[in-house]
C-alpha positions in Angstrom: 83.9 -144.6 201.7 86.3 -145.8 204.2 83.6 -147.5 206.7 82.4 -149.8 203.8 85.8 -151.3 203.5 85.0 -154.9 205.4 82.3 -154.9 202.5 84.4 -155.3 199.8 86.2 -158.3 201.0 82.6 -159.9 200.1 81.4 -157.7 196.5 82.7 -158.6 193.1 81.1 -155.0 191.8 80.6 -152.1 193.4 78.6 -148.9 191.6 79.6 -145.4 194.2 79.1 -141.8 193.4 82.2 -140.1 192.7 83.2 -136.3 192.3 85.2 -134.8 189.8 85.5 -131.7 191.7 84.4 -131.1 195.2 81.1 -130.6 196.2 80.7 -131.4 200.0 83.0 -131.0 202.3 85.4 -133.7 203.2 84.7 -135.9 200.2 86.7 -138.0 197.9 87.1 -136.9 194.8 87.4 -139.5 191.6 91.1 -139.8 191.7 91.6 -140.9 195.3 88.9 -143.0 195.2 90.0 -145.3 192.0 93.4 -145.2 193.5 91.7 -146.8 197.4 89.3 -149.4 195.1 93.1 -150.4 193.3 94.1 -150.6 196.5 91.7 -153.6 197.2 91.5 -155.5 194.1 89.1 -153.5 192.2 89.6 -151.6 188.6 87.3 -149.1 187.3 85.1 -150.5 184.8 82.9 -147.7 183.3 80.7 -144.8 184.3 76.8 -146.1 184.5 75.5 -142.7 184.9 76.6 -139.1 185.7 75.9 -135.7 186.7 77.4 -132.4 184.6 76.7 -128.6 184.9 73.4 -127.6 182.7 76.0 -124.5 181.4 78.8 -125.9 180.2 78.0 -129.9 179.7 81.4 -130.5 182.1 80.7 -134.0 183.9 80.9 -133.3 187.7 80.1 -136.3 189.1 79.8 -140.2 188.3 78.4 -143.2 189.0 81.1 -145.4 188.7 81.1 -149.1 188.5 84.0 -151.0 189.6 84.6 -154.5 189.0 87.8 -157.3 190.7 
């Protein structure tokens, strides 16, 4: 996430896979990453897709589209 940065000085949307819990190591999770996209400008618009457990229908992860 963090070595797109110089990117979104030139984006008015961005659509990035986000985790509601973690999966990989080292990743962002939802949370921290609407908080970094506020950080630059951008709000989170709406989810355009997502991933949840086949079990228990619990959304794990997002694709989230944020807009400035």
């Amino acid at each position: 996430m963090r070595g797109g940065l110089k990117t979104l000085q030139r984006v008015d949307y961005v659509i990035l896979e986000a985790s509601f819990k973690p999966m990989y190591e080292g990743e962002m999770l939802f949370m921290n990453i609407v908080r970094l996209m506020e950080e630059y400008g951008f709000h989170f618009l709406r989810p355009v897709g997502w991933l949840s457990h086949p079990k228990t229908g619990e959304i794990l992860q997002t694709d989230a589209l944020f807009t400035l």
